[in-house]
Rosetta silent file (secondary structure, phi, psi, omega in degrees, C-alpha in Angstrom):
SEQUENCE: XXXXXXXXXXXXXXXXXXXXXXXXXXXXXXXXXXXXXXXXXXXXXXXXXXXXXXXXXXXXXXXXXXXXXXXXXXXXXXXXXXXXXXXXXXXXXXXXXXXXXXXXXXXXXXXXXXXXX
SCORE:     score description
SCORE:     0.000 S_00000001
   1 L     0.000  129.836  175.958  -10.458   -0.210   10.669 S_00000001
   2 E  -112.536  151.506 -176.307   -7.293   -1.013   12.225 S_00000001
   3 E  -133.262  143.535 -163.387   -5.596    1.686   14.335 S_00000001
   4 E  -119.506  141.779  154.887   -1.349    1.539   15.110 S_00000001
   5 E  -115.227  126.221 -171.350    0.872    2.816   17.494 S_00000001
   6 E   -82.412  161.365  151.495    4.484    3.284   17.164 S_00000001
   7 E  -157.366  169.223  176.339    6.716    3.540   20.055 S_00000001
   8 L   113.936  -31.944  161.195   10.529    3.115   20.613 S_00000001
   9 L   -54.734  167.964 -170.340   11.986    5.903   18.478 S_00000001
  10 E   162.733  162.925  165.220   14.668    8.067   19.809 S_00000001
  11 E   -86.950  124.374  165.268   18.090    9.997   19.415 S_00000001
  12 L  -134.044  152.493  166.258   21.646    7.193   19.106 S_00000001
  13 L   -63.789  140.492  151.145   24.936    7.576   17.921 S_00000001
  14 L   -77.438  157.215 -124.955   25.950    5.692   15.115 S_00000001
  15 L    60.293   14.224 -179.276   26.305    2.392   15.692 S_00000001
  16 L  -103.885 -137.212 -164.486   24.008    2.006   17.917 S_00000001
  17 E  -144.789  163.045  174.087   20.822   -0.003   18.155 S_00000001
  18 E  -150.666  121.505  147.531   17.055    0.891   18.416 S_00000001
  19 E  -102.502  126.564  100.092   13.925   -0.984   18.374 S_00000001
  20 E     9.284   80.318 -142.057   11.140    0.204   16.860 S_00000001
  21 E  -134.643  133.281 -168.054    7.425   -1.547   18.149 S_00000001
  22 E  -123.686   95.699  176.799    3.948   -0.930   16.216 S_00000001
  23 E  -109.403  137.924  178.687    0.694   -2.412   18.309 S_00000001
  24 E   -87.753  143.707  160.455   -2.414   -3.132   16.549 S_00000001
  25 E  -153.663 -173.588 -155.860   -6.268   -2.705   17.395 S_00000001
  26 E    50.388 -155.625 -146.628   -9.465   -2.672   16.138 S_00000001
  27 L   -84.232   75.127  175.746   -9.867   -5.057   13.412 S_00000001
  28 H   -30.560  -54.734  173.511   -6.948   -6.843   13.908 S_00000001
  29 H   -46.114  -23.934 -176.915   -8.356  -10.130   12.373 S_00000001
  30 H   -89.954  -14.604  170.908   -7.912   -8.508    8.978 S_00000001
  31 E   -28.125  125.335  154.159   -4.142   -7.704    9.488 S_00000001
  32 E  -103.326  -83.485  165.908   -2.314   -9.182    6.531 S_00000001
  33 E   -99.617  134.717  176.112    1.118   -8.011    5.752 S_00000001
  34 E  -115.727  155.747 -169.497    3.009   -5.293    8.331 S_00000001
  35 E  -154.363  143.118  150.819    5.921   -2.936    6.879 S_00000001
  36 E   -91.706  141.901  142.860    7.965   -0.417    8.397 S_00000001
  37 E  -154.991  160.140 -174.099    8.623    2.652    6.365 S_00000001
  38 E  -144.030  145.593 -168.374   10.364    5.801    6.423 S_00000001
  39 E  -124.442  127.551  170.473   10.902    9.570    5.662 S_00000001
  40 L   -94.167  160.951 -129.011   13.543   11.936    5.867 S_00000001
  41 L   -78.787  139.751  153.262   13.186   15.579    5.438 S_00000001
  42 L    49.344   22.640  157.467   12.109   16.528    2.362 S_00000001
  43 L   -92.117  179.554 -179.040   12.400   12.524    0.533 S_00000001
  44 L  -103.809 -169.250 -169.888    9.614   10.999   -0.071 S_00000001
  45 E   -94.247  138.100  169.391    8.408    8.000    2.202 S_00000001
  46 E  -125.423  156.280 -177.706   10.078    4.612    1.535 S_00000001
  47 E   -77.359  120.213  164.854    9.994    1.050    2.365 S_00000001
  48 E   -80.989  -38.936 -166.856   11.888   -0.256    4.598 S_00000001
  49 E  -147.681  147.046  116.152   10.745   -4.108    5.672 S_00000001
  50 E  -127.058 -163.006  173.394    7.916   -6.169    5.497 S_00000001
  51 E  -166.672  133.177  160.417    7.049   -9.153    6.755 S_00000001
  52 L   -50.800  149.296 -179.372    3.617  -12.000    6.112 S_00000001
  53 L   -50.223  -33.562  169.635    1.024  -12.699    8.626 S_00000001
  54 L   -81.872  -36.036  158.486    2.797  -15.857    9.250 S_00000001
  55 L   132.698   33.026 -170.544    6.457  -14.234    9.751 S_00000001
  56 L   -81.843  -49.046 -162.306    7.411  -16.434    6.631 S_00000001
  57 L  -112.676  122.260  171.854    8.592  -14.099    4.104 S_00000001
  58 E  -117.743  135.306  176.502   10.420  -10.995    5.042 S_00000001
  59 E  -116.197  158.141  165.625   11.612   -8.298    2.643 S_00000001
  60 E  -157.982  150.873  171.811   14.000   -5.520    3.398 S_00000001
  61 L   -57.107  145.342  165.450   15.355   -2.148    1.258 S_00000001
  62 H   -34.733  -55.901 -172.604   18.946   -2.773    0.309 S_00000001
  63 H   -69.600    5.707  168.851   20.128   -0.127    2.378 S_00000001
  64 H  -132.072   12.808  166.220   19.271   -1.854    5.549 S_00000001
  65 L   -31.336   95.958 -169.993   20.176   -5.294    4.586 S_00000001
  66 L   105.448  -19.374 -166.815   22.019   -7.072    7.212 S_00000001
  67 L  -120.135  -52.277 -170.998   21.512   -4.297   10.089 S_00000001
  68 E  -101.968  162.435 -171.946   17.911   -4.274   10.536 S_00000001
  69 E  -139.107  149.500 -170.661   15.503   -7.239   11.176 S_00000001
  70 E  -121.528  146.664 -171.797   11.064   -6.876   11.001 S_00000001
  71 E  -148.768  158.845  161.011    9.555   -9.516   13.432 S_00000001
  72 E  -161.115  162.118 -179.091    5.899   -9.526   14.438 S_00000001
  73 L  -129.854   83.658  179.939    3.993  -11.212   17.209 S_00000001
  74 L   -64.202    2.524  151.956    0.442  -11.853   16.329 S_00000001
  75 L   -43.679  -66.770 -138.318   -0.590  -12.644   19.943 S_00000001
  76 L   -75.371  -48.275 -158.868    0.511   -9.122   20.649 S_00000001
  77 L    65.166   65.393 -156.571   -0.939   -7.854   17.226 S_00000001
  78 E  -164.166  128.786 -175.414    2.736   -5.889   17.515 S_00000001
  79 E  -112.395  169.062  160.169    5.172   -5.792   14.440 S_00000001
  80 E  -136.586  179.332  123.607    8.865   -4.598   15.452 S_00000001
  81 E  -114.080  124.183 -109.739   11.570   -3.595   14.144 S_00000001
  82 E  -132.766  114.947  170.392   15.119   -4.435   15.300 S_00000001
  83 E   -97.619   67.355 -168.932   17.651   -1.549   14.486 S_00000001
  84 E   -98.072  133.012  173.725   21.254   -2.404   14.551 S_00000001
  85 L    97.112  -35.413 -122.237   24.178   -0.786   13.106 S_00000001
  86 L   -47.456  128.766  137.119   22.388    2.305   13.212 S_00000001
  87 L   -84.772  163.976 -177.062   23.821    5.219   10.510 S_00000001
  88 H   -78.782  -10.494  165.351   22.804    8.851   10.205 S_00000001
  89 H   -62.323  -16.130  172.766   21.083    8.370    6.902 S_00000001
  90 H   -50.955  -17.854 -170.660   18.782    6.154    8.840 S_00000001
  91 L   -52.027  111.108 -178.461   17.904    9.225   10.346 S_00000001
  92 L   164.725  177.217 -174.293   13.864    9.931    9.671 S_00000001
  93 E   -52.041  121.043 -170.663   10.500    9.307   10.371 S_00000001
  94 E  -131.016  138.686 -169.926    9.593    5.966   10.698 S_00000001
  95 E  -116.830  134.439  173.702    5.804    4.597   10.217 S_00000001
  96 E  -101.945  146.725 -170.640    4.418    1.685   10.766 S_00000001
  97 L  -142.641  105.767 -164.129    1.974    0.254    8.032 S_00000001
  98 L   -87.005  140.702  138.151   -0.833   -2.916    7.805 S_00000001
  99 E   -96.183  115.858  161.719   -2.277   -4.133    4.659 S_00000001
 100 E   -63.719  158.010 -169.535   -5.764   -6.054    5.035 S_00000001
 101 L   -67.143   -6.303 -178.947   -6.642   -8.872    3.634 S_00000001
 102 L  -109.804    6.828  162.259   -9.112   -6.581    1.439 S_00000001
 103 L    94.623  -12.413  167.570   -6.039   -4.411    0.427 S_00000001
 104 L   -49.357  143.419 -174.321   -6.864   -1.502    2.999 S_00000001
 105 E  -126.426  138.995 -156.883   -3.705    0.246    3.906 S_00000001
 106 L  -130.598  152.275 -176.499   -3.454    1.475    7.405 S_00000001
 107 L  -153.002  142.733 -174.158   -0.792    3.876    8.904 S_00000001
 108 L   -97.947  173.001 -172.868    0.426    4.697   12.356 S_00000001
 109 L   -81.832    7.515  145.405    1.289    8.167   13.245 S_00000001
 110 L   110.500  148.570 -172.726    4.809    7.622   13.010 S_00000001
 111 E  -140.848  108.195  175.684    8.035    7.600   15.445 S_00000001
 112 L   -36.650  132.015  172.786   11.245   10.424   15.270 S_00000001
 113 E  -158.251  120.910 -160.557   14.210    8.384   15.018 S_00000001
 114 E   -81.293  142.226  157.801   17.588   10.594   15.451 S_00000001
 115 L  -156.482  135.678  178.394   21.107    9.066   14.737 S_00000001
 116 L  -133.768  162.320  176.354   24.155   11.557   15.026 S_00000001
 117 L   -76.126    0.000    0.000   27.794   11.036   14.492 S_00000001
């Protein structure tokens, strides 16, 4: 069982910046792929990022293309995400999420992330 904690969320203006930091325990060793994703009020939850255990391959939704960047530090066992640009549809929940190497899907309890005009 791996268990995640977000931290890092908050209310910014648009334009601004945020980052967004997920640390891992428990059975870390099984960590495969980390993701950010996130939900606004009454959407469902969507993917934002991921990123491979080595940091090779990174994906990101369209709609954050260019503004936000997913990093992880497996030292740390700590994925981040790098918020830039920030608009208010960014505005929503944001979760952090591991998939084990056995396909287990893991979810942190999530971090409030504000953005007014």
């Amino acid at each position: 069982q791996v268990q995640l904690v977000e931290s890092g969320g908050g209310a910014v203006q648009a334009g601004g910046s945020l980052r967004l930091s997920c640390a891992a325990s428990g059975s870390i060793f099984s960590i495969d792929t980390m993701a950010w994703y996130r939900q606004a009020p009454g959407k469902p939850r969507d993917l934002v990022a991921t990123i491979t255990r080595g940091g090779g391959i990174r994906h990101y939704a369209d709609s954050v293309k260019g503004r936000f960047t997913i990093s992880r530090d497996n030292i740390v066992n700590t994925v981040y995400l790098q918020m830039n640009s920030l608009k208010q549809e960014d505005t929503a929940v944001y979760y952090c999420n591991v998939e084990t190497f056995r396909r287990f899907q893991c979810w942190g309890q999530g971090t409030q992330v504000a953005v007014s005009s």
